[in-house]
Each structure stands twice: as structure tokens, then as C-alpha cells.
N, C-alpha and C positions, 0 to 999 in steps of 0.2 A: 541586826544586833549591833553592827559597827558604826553603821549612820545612828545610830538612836544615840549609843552610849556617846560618840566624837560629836553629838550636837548637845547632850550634855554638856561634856567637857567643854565645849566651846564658850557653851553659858555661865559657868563659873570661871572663864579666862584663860584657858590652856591654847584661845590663838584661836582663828578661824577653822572652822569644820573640814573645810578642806586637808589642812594642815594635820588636824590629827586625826582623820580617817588614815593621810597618807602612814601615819608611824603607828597605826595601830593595826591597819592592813599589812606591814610590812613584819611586825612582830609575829602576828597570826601565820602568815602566809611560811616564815621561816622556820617555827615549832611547832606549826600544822592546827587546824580548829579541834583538834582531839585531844590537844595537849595544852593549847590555852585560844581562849575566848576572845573575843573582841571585846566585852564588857570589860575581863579582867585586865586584856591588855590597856585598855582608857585608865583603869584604876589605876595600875601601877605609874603612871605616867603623871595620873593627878598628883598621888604621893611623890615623886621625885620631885615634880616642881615645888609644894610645899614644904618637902625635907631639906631640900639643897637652895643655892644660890642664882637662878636660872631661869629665863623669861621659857614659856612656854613654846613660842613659837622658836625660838634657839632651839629648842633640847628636843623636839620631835622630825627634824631633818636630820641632827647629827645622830639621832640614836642609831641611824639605819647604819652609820658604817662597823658599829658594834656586832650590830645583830648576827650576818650572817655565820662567824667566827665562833660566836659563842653557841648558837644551835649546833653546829657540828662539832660542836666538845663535850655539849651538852649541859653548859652555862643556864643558867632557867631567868627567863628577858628580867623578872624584878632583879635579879643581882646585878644585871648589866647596867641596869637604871641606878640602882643604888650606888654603884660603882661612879656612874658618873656626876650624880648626885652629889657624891660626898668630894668628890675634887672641886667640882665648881664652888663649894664654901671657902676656899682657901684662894678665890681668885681667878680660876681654868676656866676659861671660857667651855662648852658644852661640845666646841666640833671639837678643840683639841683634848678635851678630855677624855672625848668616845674614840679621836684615834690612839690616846697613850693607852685605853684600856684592851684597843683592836692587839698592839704591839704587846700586851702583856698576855694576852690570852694567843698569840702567835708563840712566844716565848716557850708557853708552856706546852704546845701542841704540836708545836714543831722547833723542839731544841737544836740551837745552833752547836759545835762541838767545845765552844768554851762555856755555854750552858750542861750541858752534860758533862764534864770535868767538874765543874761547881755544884753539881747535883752530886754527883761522884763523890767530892770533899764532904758532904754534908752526909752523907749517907741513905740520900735516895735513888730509888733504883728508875732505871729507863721507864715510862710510862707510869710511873707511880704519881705522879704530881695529876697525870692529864685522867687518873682515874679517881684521885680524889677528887678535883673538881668537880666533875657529873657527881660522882654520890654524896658529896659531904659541903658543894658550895667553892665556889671560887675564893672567900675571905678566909676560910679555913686553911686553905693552899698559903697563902700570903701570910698568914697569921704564921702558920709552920715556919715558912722560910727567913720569917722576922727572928724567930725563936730561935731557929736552930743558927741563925748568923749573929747573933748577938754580942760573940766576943770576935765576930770580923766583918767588919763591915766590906769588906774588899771581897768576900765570898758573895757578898746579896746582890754586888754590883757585875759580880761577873756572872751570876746567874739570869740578870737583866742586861747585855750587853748594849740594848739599842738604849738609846736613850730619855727616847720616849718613852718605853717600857719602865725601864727604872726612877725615871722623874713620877710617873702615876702611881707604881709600888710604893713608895716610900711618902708619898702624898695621902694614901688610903692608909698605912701601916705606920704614920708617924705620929707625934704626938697630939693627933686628932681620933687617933682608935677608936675609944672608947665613943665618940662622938659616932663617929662613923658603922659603929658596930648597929649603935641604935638604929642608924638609916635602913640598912639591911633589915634591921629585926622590922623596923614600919613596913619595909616595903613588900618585904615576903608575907605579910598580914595586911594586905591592901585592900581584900577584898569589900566592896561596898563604899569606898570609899569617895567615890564619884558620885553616887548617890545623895551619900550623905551634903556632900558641900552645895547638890543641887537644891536639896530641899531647903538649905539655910539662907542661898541664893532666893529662890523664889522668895521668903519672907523678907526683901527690900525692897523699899519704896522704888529703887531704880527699877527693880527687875520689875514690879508692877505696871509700873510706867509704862516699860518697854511693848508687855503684854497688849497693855489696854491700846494701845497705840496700832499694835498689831492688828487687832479686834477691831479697830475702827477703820484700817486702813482696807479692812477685810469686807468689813459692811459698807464699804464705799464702792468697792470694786463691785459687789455684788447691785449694789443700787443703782449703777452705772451700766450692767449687764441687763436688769430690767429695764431699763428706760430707754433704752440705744435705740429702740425699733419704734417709739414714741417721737423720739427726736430727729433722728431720719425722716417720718413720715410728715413732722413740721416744715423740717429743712425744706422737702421738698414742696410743700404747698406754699412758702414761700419764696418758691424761685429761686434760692442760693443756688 
């Protein structure tokens, strides 16, 4: 299912098969095939490249240093895409975007002690952030904390002490929100969406091209296979 749907992908441009088998195996293998597909994990990856600012073959090596961090928060991979997704429109290349969002989802998982102070000021409780996130979405968490810091901006900052963390927060949560909300909403709705791009794909003269090329290179091999033992048996009556 992961070779079929990454040689899709490959044919509408998401990078060589190689390429996003490796970031779709890696998404599968980290949320487990019970929890997501290889099909779906292609889809969401077709939708970030299309949502966001980001070559294909960028955004499926960097996705991986995402991934692991957010299965064991229980992050769901479209958010982690859309995540990176939506920073790369403002400029962020796709590794250091998947590491600001590694740093943000560490933030949340493993509070450092002037993050819990500024959880503290704000009025959330220990473990309260890293339990919304599984149930309610990682842009909910951020969306809160934008809220609830609004008349301090000195609270948002010290609840993202690194600085990669809080350069990513405030990249997703500023005045691109609204932009960025939508990427989430595409992405969490991704399904079939590989599909779809392939079948638009196959109706261009390129991709036919490609095909028939294919097809012919194919009836040559094969016509090459039949005659081998004709040719041989020439070669050899005349002495070469």
C-alpha cells in the first residue's frame, strides 16, 4: 500500500518514490498501520506540499525529525505537516521548521521550570497543555496560549524559553492564523487527495507521453527477449 500510494505521489511530483516511501514509512511505523495508513500518510504529505511553501523532496526527510515527539504526545502526523506547512509560507525552510515544531512540542511535553511558572501565571495546571493536545489538537494548545497571553507578551515568551520553539509559535499563531488554521482544516481532511491529483495528472499530454514511452520501452525489451536465441544462433553460424 506504501509503494503504490509513494509511486503515486511520486507522479504528481512529491520527489522520487524512494523519497516518500522513506517519510511515509516513517510516519506509519511511528503511529503504528492501526492508527494510520500508508495511503493516508502519502495524502497528507500531498496536501502540505500543496498548502504550504515547500519542494517535496525538502519536506519528506525533515518531516521525520518531527514525527517521533509528536506520536508519543499523541500529535496526529496531519497536524505535524500542517505545522510545518504553514511556517514554510512565511519563508522557514522545512528542516528548520520541523525542528522549531520538534522544540515546541518538547516545550509542551517536557516543561522546563520557567515554563511551568508561565503555565502557572496563566492559569494552567501541570500536564494540562500536553493533554489537550492528544484530545483536542496541538493549534488548540497554541491558539489558548496566544489567548490567554495577549495582554503579555512576556508570559508567551517564557512559556517558550528556547527559541526555536517560540520563533515557530508565534510564526503559526501570528498574524497568519487564520491562513494557517485553514491548512490544518485541509490537512486533517486530506484523505483521497493523492488520488485525486493523480488522476488529473494522468490526463496531460506529459504524463501520456511518459506512459507510452514506457509501453514501448517495454515492447522492446520484450521483443529483444524473443529474438536473443535467433541472434545467438546467427552470431554463431557466422563465426563472431
Amino acid at each position: 500500500q506504501v509503494l503504490e500510494a509513494s509511486a503515486k505521489g511520486a507522479a504528481i511530483g512529491l520527489g522520487q518514490t524512494k523519497v516518500v516511501v522513506d517519510a511515509a514509512t516513517s510516519a506509519v511505523n511511528a503511529y503504528g498501520a492501526e492508527n494510520l495508513s500508508g495511503g493516508a500518510a502519502v495524502d497528507v504529505l500531498t496536501a502540505a506540499v500543496r498548502e504550504g511553501k515547500v519542494e517535496a523532496d525538502r519536506l519528506a526527510p525533515a518531516i521525520g525529525k518531527a514525527i517521533p515527539v509528536a506520536s508519543a504526545m499523541g500529535v496526529e502526523f496531519h497536524e505535524v505537516a500542517a505545522a510545518i506547512s504553514a511556517m514554510t509560507r512565511t519563508g522557514t525552510d522545512a528542516r528548520t521548521s520541523a525542528i522549531q515544531l520538534r522544540q515546541i512540542m518538547q516545550s509542551i511535553l517536557d516543561p522546563s521550570r520557567q515554563t511551568e511558572r508561565a503555565l502557572r501565571e496563566l492559569g494552567i495546571a501541570q500536564g494540562e497543555l500536553a493533554d489537550q493536545a492528544r484530545e483536542r489538537g496541538l493549534l488548540s494548545v497554541l491558539k489558548r496560549l496566544r489567548d490567554l497571553s495577549e495582554d503579555n507578551e512576556q508570559v508567551f515568551a517564557d512559556v517558550f524559553p528556547n527559541v526555536r520553539a517560540l520563533a515557530g509559535a508565534l510564526d503559526i499563531t501570528g498574524e497568519n492564523l487564520a491562513e494557517n488554521e485553514q491548512i490544518f482544516h485541509a490537512l486533517a481532511n486530506s484523505a483521497g487527495d493523492t488520488d485525486k491529483a493523480f488522476q488529473r495528472v494522468q490526463e496531460t499530454a506529459s504524463f501520456k507521453f511518459s506512459k507510452a514511452m514506457a509501453e514501448l520501452k517495454e515492447a522492446f525489451i520484450e521483443v529483444g527477449v524473443a529474438i536473443a536465441p535467433l541472434v545467438g544462433m546467427l552470431v554463431g553460424l557466422m563465426g563472431f
